[in-house]
N, CA, C, O and CB atoms as a CASP TS submission, in Angstrom:
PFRMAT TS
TARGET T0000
AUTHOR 0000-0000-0000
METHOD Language model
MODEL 1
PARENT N/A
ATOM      1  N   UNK     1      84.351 105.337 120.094  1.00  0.00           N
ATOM      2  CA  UNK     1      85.164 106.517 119.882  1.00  0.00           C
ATOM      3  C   UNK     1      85.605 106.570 118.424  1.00  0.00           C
ATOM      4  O   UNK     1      86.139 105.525 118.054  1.00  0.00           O
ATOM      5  CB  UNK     1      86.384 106.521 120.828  1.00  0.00           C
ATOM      6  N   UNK     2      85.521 107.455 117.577  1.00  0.00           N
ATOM      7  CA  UNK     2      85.724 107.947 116.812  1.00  0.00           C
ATOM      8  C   UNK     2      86.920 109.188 116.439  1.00  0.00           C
ATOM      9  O   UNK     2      86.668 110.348 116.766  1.00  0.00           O
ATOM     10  CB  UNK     2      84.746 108.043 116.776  1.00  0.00           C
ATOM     11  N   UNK     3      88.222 108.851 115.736  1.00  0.00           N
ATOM     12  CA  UNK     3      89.470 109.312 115.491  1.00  0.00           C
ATOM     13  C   UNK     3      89.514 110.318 114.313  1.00  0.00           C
ATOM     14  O   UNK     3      89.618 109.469 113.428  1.00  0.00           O
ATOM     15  CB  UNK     3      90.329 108.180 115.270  1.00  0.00           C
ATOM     16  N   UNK     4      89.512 111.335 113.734  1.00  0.00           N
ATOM     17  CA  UNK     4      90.425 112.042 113.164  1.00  0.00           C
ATOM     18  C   UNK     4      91.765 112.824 113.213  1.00  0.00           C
ATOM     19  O   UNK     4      92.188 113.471 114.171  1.00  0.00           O
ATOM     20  CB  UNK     4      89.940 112.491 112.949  1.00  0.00           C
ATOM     21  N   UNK     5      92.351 112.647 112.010  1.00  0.00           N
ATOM     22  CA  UNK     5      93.583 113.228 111.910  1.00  0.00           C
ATOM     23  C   UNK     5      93.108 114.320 111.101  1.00  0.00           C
ATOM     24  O   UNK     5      92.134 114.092 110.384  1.00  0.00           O
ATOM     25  CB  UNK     5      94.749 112.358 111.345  1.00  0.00           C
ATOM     26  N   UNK     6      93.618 115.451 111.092  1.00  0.00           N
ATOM     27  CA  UNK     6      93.614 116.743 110.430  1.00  0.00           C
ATOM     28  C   UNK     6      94.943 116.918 109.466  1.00  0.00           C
ATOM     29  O   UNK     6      95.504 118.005 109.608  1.00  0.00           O
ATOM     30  CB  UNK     6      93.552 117.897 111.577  1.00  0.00           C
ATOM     31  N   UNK     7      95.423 116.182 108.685  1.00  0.00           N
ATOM     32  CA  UNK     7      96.532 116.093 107.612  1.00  0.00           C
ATOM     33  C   UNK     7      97.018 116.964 107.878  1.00  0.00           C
ATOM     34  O   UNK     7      97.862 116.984 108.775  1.00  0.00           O
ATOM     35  CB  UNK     7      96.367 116.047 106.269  1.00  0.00           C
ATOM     36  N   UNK     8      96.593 118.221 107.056  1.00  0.00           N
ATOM     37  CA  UNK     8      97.198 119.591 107.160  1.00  0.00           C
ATOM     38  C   UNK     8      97.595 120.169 108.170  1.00  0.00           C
ATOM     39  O   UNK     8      98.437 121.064 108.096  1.00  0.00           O
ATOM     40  CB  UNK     8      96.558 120.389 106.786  1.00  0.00           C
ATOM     41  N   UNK     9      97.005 119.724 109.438  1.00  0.00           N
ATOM     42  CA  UNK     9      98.031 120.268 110.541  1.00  0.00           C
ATOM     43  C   UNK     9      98.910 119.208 111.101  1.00  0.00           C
ATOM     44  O   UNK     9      99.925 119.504 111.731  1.00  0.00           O
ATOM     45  CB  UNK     9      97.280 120.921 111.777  1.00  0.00           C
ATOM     46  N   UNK    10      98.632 118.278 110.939  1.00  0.00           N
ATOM     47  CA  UNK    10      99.624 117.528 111.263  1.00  0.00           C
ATOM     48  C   UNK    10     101.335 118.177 110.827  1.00  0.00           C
ATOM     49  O   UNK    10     101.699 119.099 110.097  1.00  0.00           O
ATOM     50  CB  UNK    10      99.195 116.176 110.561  1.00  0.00           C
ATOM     51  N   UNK    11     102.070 117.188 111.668  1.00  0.00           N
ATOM     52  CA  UNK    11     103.668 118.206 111.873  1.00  0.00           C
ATOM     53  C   UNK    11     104.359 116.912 111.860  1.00  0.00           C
ATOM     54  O   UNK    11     105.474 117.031 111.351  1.00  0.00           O
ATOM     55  CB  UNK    11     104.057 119.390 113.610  1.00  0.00           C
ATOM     56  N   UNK    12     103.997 115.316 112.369  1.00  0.00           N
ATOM     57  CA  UNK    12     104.601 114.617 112.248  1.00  0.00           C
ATOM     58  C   UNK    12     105.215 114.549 113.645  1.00  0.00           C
ATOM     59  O   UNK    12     106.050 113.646 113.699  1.00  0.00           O
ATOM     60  CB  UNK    12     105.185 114.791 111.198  1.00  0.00           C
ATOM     61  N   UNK    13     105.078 115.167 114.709  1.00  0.00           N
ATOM     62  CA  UNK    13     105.767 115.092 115.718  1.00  0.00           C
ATOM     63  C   UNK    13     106.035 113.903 116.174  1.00  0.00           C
ATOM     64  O   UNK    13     107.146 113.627 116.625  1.00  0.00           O
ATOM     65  CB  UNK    13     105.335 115.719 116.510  1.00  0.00           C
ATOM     66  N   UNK    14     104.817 112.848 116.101  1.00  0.00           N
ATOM     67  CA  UNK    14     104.810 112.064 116.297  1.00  0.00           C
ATOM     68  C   UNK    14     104.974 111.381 118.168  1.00  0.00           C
ATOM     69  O   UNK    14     105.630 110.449 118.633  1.00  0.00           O
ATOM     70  CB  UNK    14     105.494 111.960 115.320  1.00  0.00           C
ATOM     71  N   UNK    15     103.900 112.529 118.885  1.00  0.00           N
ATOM     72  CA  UNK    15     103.710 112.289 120.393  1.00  0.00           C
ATOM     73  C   UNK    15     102.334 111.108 120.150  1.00  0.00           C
ATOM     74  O   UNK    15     102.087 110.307 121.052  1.00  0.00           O
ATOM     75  CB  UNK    15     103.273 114.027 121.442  1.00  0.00           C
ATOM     76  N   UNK    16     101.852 111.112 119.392  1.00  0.00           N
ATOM     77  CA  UNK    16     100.214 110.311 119.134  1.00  0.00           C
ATOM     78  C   UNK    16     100.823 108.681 118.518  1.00  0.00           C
ATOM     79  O   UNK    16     100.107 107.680 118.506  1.00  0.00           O
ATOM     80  CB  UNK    16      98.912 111.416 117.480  1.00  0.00           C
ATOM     81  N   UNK    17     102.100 108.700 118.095  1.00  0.00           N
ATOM     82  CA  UNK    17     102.207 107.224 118.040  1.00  0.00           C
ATOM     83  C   UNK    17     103.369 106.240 118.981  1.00  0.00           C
ATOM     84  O   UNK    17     103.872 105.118 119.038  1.00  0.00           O
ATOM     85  CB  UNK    17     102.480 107.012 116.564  1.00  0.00           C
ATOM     86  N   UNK    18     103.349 107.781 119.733  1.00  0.00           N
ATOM     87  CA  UNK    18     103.942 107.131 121.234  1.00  0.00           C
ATOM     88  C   UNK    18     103.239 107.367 122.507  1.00  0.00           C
ATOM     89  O   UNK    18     103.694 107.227 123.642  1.00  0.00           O
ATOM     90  CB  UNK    18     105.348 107.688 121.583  1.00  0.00           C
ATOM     91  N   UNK    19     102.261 107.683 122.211  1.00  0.00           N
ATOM     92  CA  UNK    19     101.399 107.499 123.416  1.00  0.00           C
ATOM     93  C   UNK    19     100.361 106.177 122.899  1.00  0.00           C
ATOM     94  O   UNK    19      99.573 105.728 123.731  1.00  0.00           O
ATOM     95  CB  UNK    19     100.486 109.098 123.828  1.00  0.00           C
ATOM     96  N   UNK    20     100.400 105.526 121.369  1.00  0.00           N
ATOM     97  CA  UNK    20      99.140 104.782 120.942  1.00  0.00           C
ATOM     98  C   UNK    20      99.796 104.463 119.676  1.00  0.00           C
ATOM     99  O   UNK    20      99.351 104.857 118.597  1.00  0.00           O
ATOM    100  CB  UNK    20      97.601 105.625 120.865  1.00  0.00           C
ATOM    101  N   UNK    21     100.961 103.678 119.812  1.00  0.00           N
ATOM    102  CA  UNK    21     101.400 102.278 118.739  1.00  0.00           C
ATOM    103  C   UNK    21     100.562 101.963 118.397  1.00  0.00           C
ATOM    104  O   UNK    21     100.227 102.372 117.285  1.00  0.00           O
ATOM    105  CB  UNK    21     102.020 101.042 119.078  1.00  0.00           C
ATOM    106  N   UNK    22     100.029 101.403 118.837  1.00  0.00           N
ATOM    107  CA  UNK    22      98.748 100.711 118.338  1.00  0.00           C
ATOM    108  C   UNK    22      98.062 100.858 117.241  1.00  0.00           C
ATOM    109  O   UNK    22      97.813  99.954 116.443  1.00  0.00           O
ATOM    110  CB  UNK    22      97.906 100.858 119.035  1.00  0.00           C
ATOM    111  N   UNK    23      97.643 102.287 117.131  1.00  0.00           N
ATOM    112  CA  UNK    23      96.800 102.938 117.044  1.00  0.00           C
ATOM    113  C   UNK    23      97.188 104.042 115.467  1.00  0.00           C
ATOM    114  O   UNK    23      96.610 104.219 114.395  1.00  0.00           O
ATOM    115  CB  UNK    23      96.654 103.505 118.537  1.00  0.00           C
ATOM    116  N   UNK    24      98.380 104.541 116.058  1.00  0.00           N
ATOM    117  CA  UNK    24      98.688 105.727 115.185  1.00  0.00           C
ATOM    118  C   UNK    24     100.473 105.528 114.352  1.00  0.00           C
ATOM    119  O   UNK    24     101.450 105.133 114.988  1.00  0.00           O
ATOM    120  CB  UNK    24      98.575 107.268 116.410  1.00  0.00           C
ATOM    121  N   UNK    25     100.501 105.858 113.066  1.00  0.00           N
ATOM    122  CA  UNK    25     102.166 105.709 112.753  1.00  0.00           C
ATOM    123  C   UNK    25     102.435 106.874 112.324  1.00  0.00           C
ATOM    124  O   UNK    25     101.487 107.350 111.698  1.00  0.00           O
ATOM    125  CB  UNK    25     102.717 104.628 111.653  1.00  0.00           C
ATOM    126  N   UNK    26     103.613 107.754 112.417  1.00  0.00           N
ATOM    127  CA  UNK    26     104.167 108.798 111.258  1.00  0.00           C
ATOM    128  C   UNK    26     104.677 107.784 110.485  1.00  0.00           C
ATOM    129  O   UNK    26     105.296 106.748 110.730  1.00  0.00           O
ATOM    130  CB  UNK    26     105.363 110.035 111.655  1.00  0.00           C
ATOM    131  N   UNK    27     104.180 108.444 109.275  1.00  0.00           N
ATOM    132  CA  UNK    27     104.848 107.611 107.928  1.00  0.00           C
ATOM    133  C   UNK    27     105.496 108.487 107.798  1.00  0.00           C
ATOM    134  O   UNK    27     105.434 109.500 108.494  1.00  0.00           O
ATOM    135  CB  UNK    27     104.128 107.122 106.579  1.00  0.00           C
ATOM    136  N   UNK    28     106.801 108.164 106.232  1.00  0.00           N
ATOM    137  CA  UNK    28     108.022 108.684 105.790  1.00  0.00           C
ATOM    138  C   UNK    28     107.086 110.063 105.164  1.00  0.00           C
ATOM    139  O   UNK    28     107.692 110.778 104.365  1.00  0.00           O
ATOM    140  CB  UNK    28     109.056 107.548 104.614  1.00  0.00           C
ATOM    141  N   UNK    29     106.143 110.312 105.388  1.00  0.00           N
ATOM    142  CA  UNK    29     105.605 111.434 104.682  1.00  0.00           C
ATOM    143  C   UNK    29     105.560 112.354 105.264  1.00  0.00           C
ATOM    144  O   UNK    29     105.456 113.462 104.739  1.00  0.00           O
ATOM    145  CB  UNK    29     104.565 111.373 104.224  1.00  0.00           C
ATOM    146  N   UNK    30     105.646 112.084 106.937  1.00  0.00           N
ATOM    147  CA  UNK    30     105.777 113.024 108.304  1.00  0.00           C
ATOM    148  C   UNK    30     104.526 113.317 108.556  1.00  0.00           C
ATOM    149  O   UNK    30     104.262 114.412 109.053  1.00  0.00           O
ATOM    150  CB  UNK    30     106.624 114.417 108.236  1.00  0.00           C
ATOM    151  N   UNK    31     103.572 112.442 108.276  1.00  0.00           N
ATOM    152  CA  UNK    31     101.902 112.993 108.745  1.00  0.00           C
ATOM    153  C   UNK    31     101.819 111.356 109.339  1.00  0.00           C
ATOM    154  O   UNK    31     102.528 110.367 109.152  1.00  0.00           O
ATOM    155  CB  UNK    31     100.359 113.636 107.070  1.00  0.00           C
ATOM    156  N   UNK    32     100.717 111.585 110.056  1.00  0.00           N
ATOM    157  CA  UNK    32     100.294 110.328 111.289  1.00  0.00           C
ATOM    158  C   UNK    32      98.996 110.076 110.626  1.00  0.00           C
ATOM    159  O   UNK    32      98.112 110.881 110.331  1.00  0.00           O
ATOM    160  CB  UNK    32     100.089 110.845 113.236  1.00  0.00           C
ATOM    161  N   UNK    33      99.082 108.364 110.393  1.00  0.00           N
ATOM    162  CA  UNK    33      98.108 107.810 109.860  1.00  0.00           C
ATOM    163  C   UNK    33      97.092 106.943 110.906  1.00  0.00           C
ATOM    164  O   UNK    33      97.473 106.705 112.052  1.00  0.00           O
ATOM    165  CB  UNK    33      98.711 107.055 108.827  1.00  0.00           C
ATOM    166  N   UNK    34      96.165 106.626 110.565  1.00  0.00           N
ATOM    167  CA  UNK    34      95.629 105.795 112.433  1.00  0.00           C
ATOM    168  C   UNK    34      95.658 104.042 111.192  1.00  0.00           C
ATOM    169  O   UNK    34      95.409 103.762 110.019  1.00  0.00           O
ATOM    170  CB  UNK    34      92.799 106.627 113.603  1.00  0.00           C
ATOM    171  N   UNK    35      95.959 103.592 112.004  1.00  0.00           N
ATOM    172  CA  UNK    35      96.704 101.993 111.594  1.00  0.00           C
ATOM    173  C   UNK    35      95.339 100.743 111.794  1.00  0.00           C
ATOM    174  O   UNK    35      95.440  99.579 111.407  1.00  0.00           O
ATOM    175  CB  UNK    35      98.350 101.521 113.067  1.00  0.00           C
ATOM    176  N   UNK    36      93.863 101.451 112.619  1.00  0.00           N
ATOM    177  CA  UNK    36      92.825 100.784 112.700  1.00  0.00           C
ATOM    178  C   UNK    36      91.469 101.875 112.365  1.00  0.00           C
ATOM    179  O   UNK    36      91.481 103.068 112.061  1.00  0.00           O
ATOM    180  CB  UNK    36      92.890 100.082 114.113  1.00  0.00           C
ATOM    181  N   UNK    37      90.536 101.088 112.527  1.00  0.00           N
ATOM    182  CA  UNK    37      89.156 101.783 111.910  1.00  0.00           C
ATOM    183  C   UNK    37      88.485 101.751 112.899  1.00  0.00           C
ATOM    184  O   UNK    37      87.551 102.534 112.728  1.00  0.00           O
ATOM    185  CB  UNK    37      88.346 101.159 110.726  1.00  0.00           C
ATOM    186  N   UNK    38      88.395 101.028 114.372  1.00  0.00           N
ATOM    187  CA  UNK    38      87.388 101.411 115.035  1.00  0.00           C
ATOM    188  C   UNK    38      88.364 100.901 116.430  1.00  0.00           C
ATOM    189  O   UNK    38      88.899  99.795 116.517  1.00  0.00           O
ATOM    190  CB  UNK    38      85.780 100.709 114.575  1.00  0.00           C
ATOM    191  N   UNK    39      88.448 102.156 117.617  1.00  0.00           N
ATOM    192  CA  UNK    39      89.434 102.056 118.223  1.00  0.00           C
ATOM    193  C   UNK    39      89.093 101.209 119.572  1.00  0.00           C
ATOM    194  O   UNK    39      88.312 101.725 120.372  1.00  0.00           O
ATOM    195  CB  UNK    39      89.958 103.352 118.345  1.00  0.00           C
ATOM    196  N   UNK    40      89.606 100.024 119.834  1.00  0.00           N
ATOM    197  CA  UNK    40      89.665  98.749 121.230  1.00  0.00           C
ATOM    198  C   UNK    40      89.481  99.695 122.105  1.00  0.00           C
ATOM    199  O   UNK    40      90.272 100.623 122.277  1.00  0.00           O
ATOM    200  CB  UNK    40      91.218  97.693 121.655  1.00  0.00           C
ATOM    201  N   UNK    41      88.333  99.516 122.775  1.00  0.00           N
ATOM    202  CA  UNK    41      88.440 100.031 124.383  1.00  0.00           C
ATOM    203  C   UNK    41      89.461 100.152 125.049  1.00  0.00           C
ATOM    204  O   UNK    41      89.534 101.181 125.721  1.00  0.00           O
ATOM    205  CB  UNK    41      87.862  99.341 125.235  1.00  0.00           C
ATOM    206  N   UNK    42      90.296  99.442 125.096  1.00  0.00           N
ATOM    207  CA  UNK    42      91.440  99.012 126.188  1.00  0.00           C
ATOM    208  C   UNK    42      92.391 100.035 125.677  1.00  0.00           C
ATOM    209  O   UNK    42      93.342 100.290 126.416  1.00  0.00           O
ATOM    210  CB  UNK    42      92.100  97.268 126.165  1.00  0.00           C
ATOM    211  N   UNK    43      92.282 100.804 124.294  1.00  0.00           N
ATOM    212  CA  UNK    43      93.388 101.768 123.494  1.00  0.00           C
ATOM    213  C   UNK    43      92.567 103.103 123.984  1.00  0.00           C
ATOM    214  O   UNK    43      93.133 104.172 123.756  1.00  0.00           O
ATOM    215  CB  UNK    43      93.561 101.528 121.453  1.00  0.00           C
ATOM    216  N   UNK    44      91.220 103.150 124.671  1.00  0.00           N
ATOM    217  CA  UNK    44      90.652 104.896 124.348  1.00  0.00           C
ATOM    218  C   UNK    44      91.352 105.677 125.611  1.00  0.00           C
ATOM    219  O   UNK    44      91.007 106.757 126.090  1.00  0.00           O
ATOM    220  CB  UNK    44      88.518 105.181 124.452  1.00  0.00           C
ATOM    221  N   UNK    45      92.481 104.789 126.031  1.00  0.00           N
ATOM    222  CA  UNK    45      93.096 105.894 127.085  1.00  0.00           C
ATOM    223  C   UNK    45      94.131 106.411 126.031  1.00  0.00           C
ATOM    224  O   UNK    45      94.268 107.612 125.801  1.00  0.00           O
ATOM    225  CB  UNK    45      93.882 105.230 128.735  1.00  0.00           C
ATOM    226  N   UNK    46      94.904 105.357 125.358  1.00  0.00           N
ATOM    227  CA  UNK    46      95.811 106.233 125.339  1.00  0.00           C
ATOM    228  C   UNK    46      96.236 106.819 124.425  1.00  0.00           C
ATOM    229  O   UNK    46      97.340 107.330 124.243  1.00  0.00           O
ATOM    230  CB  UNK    46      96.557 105.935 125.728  1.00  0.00           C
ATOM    231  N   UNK    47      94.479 106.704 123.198  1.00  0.00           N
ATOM    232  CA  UNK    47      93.832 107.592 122.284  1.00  0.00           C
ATOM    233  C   UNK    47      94.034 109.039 122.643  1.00  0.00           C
ATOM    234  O   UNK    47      94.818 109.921 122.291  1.00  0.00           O
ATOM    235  CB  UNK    47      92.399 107.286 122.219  1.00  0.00           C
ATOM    236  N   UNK    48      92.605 108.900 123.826  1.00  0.00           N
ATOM    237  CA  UNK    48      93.046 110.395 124.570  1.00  0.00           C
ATOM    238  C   UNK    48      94.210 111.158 124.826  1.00  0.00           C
ATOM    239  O   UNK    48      94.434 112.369 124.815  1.00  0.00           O
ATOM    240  CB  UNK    48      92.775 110.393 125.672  1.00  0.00           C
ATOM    241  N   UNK    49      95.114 109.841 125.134  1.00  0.00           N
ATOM    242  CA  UNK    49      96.486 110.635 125.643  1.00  0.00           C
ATOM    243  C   UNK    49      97.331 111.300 124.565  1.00  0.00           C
ATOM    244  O   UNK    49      98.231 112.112 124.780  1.00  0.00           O
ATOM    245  CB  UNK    49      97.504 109.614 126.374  1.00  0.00           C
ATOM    246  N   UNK    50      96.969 110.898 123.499  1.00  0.00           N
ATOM    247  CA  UNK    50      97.710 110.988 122.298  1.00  0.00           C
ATOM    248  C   UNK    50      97.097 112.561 121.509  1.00  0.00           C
ATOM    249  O   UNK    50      97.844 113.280 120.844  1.00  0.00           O
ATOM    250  CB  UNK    50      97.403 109.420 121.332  1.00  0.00           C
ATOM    251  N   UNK    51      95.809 112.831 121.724  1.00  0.00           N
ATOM    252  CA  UNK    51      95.180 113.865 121.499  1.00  0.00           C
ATOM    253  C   UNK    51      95.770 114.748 122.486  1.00  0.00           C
ATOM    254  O   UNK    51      96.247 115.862 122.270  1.00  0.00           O
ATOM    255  CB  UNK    51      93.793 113.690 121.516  1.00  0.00           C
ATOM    256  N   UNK    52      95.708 114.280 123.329  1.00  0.00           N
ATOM    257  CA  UNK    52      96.183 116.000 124.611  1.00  0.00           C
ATOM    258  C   UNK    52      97.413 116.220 124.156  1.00  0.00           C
ATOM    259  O   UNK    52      97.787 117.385 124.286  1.00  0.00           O
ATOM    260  CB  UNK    52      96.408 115.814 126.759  1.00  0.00           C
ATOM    261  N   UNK    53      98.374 115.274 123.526  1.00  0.00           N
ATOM    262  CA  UNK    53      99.846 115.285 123.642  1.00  0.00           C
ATOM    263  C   UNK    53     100.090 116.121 122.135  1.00  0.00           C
ATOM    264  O   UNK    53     100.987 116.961 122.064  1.00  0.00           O
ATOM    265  CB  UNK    53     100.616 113.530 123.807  1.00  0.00           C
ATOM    266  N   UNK    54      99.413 115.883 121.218  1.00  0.00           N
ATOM    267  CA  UNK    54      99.962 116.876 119.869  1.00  0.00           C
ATOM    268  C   UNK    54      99.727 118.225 119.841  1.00  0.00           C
ATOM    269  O   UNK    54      98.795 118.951 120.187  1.00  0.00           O
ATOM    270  CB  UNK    54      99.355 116.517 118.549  1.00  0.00           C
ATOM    271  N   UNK    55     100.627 118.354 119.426  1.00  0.00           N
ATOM    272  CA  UNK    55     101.131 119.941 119.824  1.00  0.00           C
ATOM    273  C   UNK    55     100.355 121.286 118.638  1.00  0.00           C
ATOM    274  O   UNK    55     100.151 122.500 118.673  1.00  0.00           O
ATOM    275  CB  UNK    55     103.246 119.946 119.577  1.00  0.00           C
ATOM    276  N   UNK    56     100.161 120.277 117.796  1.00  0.00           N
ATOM    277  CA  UNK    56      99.005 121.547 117.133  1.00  0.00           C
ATOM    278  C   UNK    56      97.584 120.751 116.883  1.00  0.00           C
ATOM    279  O   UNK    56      96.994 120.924 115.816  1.00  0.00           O
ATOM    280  CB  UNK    56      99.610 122.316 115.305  1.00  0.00           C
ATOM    281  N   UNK    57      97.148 120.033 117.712  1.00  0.00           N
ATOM    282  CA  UNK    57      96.157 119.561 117.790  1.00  0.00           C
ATOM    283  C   UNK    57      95.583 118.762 116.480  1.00  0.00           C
ATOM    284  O   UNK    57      94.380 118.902 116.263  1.00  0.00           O
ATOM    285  CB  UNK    57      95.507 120.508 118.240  1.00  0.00           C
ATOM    286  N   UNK    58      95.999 118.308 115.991  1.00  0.00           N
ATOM    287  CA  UNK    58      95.757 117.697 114.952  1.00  0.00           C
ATOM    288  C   UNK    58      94.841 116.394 115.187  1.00  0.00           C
ATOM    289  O   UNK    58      94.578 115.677 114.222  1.00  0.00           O
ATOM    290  CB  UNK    58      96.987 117.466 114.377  1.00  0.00           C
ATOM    291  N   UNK    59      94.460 116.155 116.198  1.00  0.00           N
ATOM    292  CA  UNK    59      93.843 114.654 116.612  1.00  0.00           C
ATOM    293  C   UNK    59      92.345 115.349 116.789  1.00  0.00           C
ATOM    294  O   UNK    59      92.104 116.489 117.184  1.00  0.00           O
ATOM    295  CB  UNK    59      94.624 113.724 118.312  1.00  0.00           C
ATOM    296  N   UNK    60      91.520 114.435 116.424  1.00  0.00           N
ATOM    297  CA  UNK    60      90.164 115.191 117.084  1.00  0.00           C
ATOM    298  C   UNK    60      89.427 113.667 117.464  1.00  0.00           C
ATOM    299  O   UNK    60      89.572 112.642 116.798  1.00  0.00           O
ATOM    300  CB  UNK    60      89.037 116.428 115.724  1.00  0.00           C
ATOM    301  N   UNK    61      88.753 113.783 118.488  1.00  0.00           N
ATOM    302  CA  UNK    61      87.970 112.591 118.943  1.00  0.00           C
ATOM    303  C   UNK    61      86.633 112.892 119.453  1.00  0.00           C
ATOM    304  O   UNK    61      86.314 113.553 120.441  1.00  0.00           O
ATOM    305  CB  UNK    61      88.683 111.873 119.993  1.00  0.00           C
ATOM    306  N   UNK    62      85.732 112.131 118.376  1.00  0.00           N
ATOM    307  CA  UNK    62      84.266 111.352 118.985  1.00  0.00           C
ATOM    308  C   UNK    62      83.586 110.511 119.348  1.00  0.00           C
ATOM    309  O   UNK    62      83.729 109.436 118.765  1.00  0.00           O
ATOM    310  CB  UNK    62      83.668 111.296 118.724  1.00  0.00           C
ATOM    311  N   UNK    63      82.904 110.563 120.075  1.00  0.00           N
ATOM    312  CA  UNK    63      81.996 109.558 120.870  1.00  0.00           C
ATOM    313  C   UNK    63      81.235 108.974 120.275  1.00  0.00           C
ATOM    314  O   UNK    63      80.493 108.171 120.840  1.00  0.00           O
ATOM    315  CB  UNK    63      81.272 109.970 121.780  1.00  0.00           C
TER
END
């Protein structure tokens, strides 16, 4: 699976680094950075979950 963030829409809400600590941080800049390069199986749930959950879609995921 394969992660992008879309900067510019990002809002900082920050639902993607509470569905996936792991995974994703808002920095003090208010945009969500992804914290790894190639995402653990055991994280592509709650990758996904983190994509359904931002509110202007800013997450995009490939296979």
């Amino acid at each position: 699976m394969k992660v992008e963030i879309d900067r510019e829409l990002c809002q900082g809400h920050g639902q993607c680094q509470e569905s996936a600590p792991a995974i994703f941080e808002v920095r003090d800049d208010g945009v969500a950075y992804l914290l790894v390069d190639e995402i653990p199986a055991d994280q592509e749930a709650n990758v996904r979950d983190a994509a359904n959950r931002c509110p202007v879609d800013a997450i995009r995921l490939t296979d």
